[in-house]
LUMLUM-266946 format. One record per residue: residue in three letters; x, y, z of N, C-alpha, C in turn. Coordinates in pm, whole numbers, padded with zeros to 5 digits, always signed. Layout:
BEGIN
ALAXYZXYZXYZ ...
//
This chain:
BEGIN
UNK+03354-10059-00379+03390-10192-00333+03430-10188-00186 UNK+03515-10087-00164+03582-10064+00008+03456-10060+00070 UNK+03358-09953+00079+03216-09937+00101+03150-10084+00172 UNK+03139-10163+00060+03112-10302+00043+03166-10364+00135 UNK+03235-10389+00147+03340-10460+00266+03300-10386+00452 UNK+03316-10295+00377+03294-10204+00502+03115-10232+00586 UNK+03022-10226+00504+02928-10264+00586+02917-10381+00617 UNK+02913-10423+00728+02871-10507+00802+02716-10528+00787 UNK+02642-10439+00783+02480-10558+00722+02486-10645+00593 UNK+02631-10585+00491+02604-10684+00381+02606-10807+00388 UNK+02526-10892+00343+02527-11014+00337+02683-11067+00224 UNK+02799-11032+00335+02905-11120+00223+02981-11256+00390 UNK+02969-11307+00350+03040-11428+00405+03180-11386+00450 UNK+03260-11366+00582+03374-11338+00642+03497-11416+00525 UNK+03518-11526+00498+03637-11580+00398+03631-11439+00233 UNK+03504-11412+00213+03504-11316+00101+03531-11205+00127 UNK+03483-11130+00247+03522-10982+00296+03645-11009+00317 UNK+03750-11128+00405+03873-11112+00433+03962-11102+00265 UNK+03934-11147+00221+04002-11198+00104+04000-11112-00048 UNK+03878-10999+00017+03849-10877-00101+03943-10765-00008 UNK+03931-10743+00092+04015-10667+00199+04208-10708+00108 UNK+04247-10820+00112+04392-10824+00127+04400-10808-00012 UNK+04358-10816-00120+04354-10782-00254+04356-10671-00275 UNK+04264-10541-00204+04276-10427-00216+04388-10350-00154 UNK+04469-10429-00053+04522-10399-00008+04666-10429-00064 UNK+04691-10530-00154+04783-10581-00255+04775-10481-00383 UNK+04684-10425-00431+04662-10340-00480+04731-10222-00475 UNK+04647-10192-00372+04751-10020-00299+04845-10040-00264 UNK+04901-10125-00226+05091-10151-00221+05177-10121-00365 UNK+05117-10181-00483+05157-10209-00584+05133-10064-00696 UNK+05008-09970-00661+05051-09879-00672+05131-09805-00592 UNK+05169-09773-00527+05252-09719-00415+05402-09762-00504 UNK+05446-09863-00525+05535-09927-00554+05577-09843-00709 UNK+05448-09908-00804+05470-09802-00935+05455-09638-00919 UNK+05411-09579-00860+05399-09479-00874+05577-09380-00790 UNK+05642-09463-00721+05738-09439-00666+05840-09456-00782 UNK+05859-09574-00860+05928-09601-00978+05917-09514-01052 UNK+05788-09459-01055+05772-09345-01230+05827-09233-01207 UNK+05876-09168-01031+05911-09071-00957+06072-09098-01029 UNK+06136-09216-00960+06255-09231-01003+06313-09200-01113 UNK+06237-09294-01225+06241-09265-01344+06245-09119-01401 UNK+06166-09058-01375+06132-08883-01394+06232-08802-01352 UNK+06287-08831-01230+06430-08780-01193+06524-08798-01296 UNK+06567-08962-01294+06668-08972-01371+06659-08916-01526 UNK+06572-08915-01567+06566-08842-01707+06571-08692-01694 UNK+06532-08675-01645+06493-08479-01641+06697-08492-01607 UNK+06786-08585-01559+06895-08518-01531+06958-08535-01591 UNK+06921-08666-01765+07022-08685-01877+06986-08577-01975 UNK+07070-08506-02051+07036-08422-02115+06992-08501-02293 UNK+06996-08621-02315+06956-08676-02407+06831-08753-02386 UNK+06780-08818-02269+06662-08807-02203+06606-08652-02240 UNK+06602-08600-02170+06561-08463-02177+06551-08404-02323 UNK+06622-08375-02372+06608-08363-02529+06496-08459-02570 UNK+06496-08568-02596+06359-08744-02637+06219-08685-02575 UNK+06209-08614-02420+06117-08547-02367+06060-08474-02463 UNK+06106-08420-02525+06037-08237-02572+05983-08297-02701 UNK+05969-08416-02742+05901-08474-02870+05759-08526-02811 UNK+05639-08482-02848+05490-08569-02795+05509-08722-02843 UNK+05441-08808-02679+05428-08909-02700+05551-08984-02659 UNK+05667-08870-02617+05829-08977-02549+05777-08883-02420 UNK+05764-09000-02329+05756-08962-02204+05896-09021-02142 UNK+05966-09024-01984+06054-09042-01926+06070-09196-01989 UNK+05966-09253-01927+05978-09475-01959+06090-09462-02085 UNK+06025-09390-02197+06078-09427-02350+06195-09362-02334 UNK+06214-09231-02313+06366-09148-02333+06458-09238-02222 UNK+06424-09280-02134+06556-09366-02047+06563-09485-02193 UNK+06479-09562-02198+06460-09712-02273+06535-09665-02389 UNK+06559-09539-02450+06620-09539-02611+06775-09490-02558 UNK+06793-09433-02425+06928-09357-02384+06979-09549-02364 UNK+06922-09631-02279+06988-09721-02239+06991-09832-02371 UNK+06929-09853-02406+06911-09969-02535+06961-09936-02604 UNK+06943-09822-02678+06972-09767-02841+07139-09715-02820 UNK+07182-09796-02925+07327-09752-02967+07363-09617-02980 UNK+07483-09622-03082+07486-09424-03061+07398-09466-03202 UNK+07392-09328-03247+07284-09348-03339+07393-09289-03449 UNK+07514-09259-03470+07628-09214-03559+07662-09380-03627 UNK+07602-09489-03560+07640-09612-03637+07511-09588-03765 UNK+07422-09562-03712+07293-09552-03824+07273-09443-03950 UNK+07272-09447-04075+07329-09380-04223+07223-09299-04202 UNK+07143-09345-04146+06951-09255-04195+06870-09303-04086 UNK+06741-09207-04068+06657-09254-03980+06584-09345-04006 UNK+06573-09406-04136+06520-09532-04158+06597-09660-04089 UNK+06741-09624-04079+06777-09743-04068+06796-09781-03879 UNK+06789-09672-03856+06738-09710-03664+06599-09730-03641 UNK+06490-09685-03749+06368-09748-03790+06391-09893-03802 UNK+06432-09909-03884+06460-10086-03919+06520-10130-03800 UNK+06662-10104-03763+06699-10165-03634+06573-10152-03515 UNK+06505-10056-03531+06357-10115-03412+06266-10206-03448 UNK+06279-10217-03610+06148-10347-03642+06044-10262-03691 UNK+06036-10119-03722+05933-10049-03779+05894-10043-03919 UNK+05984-10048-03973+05956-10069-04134+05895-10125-04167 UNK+05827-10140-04316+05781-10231-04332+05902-10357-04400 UNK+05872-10459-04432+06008-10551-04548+05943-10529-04662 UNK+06100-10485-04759+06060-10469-04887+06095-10591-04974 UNK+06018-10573-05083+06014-10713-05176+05992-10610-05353 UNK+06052-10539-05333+06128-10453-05428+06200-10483-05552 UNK+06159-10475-05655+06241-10492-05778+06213-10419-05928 UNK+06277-10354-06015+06300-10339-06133+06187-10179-06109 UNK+06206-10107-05991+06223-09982-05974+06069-09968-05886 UNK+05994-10121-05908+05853-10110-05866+05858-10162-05719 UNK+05814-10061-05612+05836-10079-05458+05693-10176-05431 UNK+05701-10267-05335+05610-10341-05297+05679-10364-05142 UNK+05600-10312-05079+05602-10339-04954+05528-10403-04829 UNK+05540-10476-04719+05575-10619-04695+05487-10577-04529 UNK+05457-10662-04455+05424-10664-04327+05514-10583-04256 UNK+05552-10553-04152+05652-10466-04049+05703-10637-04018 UNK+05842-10541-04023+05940-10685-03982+05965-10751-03832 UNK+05911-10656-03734+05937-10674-03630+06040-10778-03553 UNK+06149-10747-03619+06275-10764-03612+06360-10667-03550 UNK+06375-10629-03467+06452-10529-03387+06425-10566-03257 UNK+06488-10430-03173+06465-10391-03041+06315-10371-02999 UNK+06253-10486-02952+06120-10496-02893+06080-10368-02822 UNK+06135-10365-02703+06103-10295-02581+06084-10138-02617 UNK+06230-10083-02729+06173-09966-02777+06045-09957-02875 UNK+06051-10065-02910+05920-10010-03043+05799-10051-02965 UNK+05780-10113-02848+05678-10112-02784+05653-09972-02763 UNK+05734-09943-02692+05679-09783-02640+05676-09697-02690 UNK+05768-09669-02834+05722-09615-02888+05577-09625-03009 UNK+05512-09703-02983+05392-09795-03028+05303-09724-02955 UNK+05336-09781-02809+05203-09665-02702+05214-09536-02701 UNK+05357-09503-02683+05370-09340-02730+05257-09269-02836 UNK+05286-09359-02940+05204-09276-03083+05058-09300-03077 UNK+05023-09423-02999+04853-09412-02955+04812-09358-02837 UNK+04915-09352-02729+04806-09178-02680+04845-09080-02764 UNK+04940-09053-02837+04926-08951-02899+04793-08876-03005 UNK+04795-09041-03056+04653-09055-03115+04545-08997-03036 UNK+04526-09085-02916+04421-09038-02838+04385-08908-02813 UNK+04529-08846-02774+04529-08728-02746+04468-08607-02814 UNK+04521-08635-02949+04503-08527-03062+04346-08578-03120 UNK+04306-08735-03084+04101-08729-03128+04029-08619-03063 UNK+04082-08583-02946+04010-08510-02883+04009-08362-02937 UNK+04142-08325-02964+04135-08230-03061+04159-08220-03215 UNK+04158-08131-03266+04133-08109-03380+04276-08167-03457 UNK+04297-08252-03563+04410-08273-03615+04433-08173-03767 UNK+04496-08165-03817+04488-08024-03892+04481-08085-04021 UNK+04324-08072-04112+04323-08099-04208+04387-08104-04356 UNK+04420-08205-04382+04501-08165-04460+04658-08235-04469 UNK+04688-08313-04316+04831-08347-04298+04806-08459-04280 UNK+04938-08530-04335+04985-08639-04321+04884-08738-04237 UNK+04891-08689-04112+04833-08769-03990+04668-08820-04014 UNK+04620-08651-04054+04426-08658-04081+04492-08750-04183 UNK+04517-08745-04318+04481-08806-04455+04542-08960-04389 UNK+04663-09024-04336+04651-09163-04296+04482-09224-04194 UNK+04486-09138-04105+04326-09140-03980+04221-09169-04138 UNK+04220-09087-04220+04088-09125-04299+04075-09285-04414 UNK+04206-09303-04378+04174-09414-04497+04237-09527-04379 UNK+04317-09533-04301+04334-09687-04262+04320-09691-04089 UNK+04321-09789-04074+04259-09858-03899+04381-09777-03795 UNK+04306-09745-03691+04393-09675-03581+04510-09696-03560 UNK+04543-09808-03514+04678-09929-03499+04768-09960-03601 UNK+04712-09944-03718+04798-09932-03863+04859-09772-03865 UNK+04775-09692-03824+04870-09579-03801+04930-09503-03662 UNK+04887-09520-03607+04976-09539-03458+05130-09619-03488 UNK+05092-09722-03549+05262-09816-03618+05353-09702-03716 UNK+05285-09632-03775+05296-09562-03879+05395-09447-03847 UNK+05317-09367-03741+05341-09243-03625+05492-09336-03549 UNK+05451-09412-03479+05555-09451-03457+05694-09483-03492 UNK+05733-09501-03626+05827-09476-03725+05837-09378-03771 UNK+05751-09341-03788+05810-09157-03797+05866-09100-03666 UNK+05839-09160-03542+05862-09095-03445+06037-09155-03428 UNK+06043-09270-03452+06148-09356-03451+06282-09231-03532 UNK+06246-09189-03678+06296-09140-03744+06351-08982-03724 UNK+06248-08899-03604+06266-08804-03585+06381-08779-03470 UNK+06353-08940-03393+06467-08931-03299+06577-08947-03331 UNK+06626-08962-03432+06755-09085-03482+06801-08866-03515 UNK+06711-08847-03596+06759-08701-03630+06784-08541-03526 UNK+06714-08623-03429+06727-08521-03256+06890-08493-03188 UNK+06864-08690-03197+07002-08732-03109+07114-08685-03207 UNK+07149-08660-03338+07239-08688-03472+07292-08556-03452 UNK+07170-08466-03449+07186-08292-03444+07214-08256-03338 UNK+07196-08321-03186+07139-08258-03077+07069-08137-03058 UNK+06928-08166-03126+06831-08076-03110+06719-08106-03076 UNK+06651-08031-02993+06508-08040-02947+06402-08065-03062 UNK+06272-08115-03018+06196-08171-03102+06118-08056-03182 UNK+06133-08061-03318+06111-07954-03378+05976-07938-03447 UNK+05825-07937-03448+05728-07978-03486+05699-07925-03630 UNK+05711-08034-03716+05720-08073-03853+05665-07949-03927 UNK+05497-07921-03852+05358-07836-03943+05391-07735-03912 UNK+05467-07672-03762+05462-07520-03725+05615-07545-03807 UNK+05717-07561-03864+05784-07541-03950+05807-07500-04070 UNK+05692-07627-04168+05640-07578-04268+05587-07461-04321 UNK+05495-07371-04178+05427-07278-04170+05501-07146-04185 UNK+05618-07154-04121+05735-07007-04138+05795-07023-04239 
//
């Protein structure tokens, strides 16, 4: 496109070259701008040690570990990791009775902003791991084979919700579920 602008034999009309010029140039300001923020951000987490801890889990990058240090309560108010699940809106609602579970849309009733990200968190994670091999056999492959991407990315995401509630509780680093099982 710069190219474009740049030659002068193209047939573009001066009001269009000026006006593709200050756009690109609104552009590169605005990255400049974000990419300075994500710097900040990256600092300030790498220097909370509960940030830092949220880090060492795939899929919590700096954005999310500040967003759950600043939003999220202590997590000693919460009985179980379901229930800082629920306080994010991840669950599904139950409609439960006489021992037979039936369960309900996601309530999305909580703290927005965390379950957003942790939402995108769990779909690059997704992304991440299509590219490689997911280990036949777990949890993750057997949800991937029977239901839609986004239904389990939501899925991942409450689990991810759940693992943090149990990080912050213990203060321990993120402990990966399968290489556990394995020893």
């Amino acid at each position: 496109m710069a190219s474009l602008l740049e030659d002068e034999t193209a047939d573009l009309p001066a009001l269009i070259r000026d006006e593709c010029k200050e756009l690109l140039a609104q552009i590169a300001e605005k990255t400049a701008r974000v990419l300075e923020r994500d710097k900040r951000l990256s600092t300030l987490a790498s220097q909370s040690d509960r940030a830092r801890r949220l880090q060492t889990m795939p899929g919590v990058g700096p954005i999310t570990a500040i967003a759950v240090e600043a939003f999220g309560p202590d997590m000693a108010q919460f009985k179980t990791g379901r229930s800082f699940a629920a306080w994010l809106g991840l669950v599904p609602r139950q409609h439960s009775s006489g021992g037979k579970e039936r369960l309900g849309r996601m309530t999305k009733a909580g703290q927005a902003d965390i379950r957003r990200l942790l939402i995108i968190g769990a779909m690059s994670r997704l992304n991440w791991l299509g590219v490689r091999s997911v280990t036949e056999g777990s949890w993750l492959s057997r949800m991937l084979a029977r239901k839609p991407k986004m239904l389990v990315a939501i899925a991942l995401a409450n689990k991810m919700a759940r693992q943090i509630w149990a990080m912050l509780t213990k203060r321990e680093d993120y402990k990966d579920p399968e290489l556990a099982s394995l020893a």
